[in-house]
TIRO-2110 file (N, C-alpha, C; in Angstrom, 1 decimal):
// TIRO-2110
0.8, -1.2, 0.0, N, 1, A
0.0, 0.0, 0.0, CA, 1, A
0.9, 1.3, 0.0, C, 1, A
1.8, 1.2, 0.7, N, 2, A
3.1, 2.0, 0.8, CA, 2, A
3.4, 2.7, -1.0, C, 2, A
3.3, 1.8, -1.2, N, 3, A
4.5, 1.9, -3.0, CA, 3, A
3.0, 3.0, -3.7, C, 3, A
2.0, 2.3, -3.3, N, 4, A
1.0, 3.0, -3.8, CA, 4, A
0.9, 4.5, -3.8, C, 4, A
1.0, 4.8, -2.9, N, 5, A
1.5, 6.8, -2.2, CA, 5, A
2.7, 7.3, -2.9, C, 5, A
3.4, 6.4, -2.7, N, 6, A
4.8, 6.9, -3.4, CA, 6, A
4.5, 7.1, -5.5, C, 6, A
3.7, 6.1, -5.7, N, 7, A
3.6, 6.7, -7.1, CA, 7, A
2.8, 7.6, -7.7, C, 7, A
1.9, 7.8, -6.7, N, 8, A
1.1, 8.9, -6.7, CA, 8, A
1.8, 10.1, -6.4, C, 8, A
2.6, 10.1, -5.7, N, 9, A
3.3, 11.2, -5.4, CA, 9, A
4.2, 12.0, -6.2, C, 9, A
4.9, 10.6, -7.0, N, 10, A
5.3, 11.0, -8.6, CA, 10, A
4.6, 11.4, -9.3, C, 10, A
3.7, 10.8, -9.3, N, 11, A
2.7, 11.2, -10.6, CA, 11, A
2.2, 12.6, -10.2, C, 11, A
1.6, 13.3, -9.1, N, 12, A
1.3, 14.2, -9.2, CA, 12, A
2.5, 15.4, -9.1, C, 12, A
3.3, 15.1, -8.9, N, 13, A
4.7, 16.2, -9.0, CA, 13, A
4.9, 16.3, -10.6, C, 13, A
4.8, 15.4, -11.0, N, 14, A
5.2, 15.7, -12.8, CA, 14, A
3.8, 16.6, -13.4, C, 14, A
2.6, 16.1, -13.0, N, 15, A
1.4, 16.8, -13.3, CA, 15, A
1.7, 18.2, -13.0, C, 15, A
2.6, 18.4, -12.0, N, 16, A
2.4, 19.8, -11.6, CA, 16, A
3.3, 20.3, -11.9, C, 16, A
4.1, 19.7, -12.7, N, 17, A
5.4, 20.3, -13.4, CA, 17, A
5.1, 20.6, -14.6, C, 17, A
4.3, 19.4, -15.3, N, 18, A
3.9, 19.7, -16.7, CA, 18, A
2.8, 20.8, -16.6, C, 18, A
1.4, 20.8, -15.8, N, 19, A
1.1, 22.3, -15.7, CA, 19, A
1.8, 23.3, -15.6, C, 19, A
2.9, 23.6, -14.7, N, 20, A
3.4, 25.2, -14.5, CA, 20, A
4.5, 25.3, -15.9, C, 20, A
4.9, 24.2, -17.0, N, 21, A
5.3, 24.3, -17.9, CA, 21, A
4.2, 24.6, -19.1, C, 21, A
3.3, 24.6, -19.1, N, 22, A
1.6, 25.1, -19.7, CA, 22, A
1.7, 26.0, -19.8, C, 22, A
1.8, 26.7, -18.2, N, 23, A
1.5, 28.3, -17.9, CA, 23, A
2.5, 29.1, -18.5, C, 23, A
3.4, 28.6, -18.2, N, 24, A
4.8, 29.2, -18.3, CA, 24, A
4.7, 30.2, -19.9, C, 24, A
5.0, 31.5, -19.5, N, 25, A
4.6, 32.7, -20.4, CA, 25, A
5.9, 33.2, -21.0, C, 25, A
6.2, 32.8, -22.6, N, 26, A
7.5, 33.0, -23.0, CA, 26, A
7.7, 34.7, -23.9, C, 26, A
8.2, 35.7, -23.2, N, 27, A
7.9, 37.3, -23.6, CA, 27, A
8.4, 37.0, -25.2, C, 27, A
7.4, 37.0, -26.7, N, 28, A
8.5, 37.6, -27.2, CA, 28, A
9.7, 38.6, -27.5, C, 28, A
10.7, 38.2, -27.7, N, 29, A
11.7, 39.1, -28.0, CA, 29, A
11.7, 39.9, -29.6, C, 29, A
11.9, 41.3, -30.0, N, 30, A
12.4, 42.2, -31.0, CA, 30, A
12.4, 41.0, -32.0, C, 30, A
11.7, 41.2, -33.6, N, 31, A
12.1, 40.2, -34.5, CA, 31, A
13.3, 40.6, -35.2, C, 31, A
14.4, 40.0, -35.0, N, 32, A
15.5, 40.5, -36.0, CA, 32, A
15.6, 40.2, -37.3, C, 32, A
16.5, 40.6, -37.9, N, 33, A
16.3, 40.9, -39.8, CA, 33, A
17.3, 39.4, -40.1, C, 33, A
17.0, 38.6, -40.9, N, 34, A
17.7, 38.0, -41.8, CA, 34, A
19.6, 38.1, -41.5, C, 34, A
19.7, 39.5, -41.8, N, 35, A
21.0, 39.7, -41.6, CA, 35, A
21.7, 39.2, -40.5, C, 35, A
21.1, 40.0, -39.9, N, 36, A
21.1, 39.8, -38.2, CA, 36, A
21.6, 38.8, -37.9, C, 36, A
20.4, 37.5, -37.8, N, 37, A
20.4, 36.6, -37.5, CA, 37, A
21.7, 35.7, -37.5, C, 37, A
21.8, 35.9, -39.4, N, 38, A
23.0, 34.9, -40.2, CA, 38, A
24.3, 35.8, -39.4, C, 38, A
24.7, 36.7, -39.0, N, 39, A
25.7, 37.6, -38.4, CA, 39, A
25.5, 36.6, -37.0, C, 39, A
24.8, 36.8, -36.4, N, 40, A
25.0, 35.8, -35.0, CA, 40, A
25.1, 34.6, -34.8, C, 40, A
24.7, 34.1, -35.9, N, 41, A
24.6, 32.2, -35.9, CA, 41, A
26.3, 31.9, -36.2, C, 41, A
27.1, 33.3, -37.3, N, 42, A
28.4, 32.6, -37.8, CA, 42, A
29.2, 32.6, -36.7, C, 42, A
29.6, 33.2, -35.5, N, 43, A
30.6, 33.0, -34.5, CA, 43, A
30.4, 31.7, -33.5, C, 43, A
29.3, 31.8, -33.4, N, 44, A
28.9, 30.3, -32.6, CA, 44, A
28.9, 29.0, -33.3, C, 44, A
28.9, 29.5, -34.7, N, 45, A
28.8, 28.3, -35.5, CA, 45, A
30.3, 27.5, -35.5, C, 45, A
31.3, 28.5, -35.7, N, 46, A
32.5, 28.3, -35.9, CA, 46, A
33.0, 27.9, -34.8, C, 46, A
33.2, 28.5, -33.4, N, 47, A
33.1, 28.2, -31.8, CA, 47, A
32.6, 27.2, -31.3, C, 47, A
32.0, 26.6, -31.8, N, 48, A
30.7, 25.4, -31.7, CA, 48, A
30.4, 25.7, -29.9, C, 48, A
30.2, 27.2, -29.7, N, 49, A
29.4, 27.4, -28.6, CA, 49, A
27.7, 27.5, -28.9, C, 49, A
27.0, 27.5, -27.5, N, 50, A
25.8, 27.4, -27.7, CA, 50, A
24.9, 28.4, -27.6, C, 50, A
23.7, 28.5, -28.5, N, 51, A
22.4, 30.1, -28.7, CA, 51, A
21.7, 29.3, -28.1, C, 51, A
21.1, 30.7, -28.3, N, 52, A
19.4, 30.8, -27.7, CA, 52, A
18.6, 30.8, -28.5, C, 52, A
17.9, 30.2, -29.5, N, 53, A
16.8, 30.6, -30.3, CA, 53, A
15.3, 31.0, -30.2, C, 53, A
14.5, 31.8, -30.3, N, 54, A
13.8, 32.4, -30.0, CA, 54, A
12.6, 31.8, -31.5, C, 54, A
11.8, 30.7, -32.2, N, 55, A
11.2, 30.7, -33.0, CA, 55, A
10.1, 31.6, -33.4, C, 55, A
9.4, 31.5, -34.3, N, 56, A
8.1, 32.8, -34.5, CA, 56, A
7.5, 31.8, -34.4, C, 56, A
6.8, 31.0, -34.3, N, 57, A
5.6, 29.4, -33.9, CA, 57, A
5.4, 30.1, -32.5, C, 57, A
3.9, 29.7, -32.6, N, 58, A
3.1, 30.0, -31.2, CA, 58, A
2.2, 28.9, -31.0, C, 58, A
1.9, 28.5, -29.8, N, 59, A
0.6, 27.5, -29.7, CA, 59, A
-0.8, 27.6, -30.1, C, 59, A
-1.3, 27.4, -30.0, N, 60, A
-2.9, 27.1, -30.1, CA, 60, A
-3.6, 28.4, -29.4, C, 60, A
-2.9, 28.6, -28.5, N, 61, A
-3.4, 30.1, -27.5, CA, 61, A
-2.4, 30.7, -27.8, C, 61, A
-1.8, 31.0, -29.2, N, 62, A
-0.7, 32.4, -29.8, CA, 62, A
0.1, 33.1, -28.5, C, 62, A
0.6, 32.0, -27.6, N, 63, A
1.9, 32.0, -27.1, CA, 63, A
3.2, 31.8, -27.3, C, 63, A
4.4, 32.3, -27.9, N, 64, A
5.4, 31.7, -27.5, CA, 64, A
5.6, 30.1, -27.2, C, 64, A
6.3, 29.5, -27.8, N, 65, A
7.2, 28.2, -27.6, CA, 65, A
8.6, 28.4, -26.6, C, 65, A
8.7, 27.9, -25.6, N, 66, A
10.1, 27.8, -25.2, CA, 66, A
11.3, 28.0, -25.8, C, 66, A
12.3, 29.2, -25.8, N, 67, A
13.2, 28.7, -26.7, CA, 67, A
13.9, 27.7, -26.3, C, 67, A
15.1, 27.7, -27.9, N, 68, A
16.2, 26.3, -28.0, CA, 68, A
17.5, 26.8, -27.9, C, 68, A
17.8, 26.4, -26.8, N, 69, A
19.3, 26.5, -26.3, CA, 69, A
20.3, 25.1, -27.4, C, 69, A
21.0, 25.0, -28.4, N, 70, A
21.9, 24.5, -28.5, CA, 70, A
22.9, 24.8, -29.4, C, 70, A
23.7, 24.0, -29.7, N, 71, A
24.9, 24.2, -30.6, CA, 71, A
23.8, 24.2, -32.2, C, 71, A
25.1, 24.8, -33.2, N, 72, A
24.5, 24.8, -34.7, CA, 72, A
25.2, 24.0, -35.2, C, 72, A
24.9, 22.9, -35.5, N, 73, A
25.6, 21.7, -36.2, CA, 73, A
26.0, 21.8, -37.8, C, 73, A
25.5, 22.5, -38.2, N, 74, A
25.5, 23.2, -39.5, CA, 74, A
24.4, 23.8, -40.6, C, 74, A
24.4, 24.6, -41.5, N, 75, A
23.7, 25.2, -42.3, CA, 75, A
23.6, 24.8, -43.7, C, 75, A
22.8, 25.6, -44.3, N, 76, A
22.5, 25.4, -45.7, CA, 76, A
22.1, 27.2, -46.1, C, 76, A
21.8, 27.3, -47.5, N, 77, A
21.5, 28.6, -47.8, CA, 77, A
19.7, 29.1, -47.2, C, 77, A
19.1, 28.0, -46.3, N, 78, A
18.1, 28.3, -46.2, CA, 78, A
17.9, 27.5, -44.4, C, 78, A
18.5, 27.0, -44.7, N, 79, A
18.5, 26.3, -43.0, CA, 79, A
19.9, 26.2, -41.9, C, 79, A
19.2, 26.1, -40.4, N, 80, A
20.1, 26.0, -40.1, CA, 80, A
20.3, 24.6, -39.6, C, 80, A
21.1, 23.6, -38.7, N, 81, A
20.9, 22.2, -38.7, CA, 81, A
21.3, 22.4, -37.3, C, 81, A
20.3, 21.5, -36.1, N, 82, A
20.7, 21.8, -34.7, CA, 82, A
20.5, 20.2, -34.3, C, 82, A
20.9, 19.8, -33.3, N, 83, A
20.6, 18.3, -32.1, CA, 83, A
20.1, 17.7, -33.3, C, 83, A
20.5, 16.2, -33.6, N, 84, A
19.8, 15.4, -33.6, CA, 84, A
19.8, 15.6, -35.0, C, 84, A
20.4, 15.9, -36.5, N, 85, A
20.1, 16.4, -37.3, CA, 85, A
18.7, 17.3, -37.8, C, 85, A
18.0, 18.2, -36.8, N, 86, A
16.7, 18.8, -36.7, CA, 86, A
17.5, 19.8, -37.4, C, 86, A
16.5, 20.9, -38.9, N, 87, A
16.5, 21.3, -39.5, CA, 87, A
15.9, 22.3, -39.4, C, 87, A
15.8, 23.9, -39.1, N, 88, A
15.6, 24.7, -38.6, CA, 88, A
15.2, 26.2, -39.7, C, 88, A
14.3, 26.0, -40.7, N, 89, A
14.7, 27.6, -41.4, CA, 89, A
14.6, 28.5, -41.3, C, 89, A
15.6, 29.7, -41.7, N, 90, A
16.3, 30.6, -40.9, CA, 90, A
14.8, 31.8, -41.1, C, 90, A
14.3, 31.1, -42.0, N, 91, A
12.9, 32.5, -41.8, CA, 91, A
12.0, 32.3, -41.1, C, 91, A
11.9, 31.2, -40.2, N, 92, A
11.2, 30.8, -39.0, CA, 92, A
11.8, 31.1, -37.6, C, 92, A
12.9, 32.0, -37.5, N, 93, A
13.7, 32.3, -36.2, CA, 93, A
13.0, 33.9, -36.1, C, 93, A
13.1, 33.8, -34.7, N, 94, A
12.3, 35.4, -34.6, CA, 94, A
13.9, 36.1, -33.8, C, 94, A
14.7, 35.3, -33.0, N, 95, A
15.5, 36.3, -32.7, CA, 95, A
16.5, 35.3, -32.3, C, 95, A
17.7, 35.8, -32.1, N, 96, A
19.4, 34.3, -31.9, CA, 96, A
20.2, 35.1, -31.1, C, 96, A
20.4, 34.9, -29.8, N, 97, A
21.5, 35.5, -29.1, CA, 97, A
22.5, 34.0, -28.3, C, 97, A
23.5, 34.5, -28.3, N, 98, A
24.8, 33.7, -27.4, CA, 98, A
24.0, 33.0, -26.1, C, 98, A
24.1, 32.3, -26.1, N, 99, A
23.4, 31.6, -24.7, CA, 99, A
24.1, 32.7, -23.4, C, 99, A
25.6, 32.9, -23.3, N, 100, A
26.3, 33.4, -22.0, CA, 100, A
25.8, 34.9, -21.7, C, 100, A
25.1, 35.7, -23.0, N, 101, A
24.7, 36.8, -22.9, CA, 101, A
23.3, 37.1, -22.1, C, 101, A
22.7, 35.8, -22.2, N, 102, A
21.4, 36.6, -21.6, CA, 102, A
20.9, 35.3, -20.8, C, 102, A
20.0, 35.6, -19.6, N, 103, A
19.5, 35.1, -18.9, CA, 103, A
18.3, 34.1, -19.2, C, 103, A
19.0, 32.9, -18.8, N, 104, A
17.7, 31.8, -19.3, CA, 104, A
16.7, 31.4, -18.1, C, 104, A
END
């Protein structure tokens, strides 16, 4: 009966994690230009340090998506390539800063 409480107690700690990740209200940031962008993606590209990405996709209730913190594993003239070979195009980014620059 014991083990019983204990999974419940999992279970509702993740419930309430996955709710306050629901809530969780992501500001967007200034949309930067094209230029911009491809100007900040090239030092970290090269560095193989890690951004911030900010996408223009919003949910269902025209919220903000969480940004993506990772490395740029490589590009194309239209994409960028992040984790996992996931494919990213650069006219779907709303804004790209250095991960160590700004507070996550």
């Amino acid at each position: 009966m014991q083990r019983q409480g204990f999974y419940l107690s999992d279970h509702t700690a993740a419930l309430n994690q996955q709710n306050q990740q629901l809530n969780e209200i992501y500001v967007p940031r200034p949309q930067q230009s094209l230029a911009v962008i491809t100007e900040v993606l090239a030092d970290p590209y090269q560095r193989q340090q890690p951004v911030t990405i900010q996408l223009k996709t919003v949910d269902q209730n025209n919220r903000h998506l969480p940004d993506i913190t990772t490395l740029i594993r490589g590009y194309n003239a239209n994409d960028i390539v992040i984790d996992a070979d996931r494919f990213i195009p650069l006219q779907e980014i709303r804004s790209v800063a250095f991960k160590n620059t700004e507070k996550l």
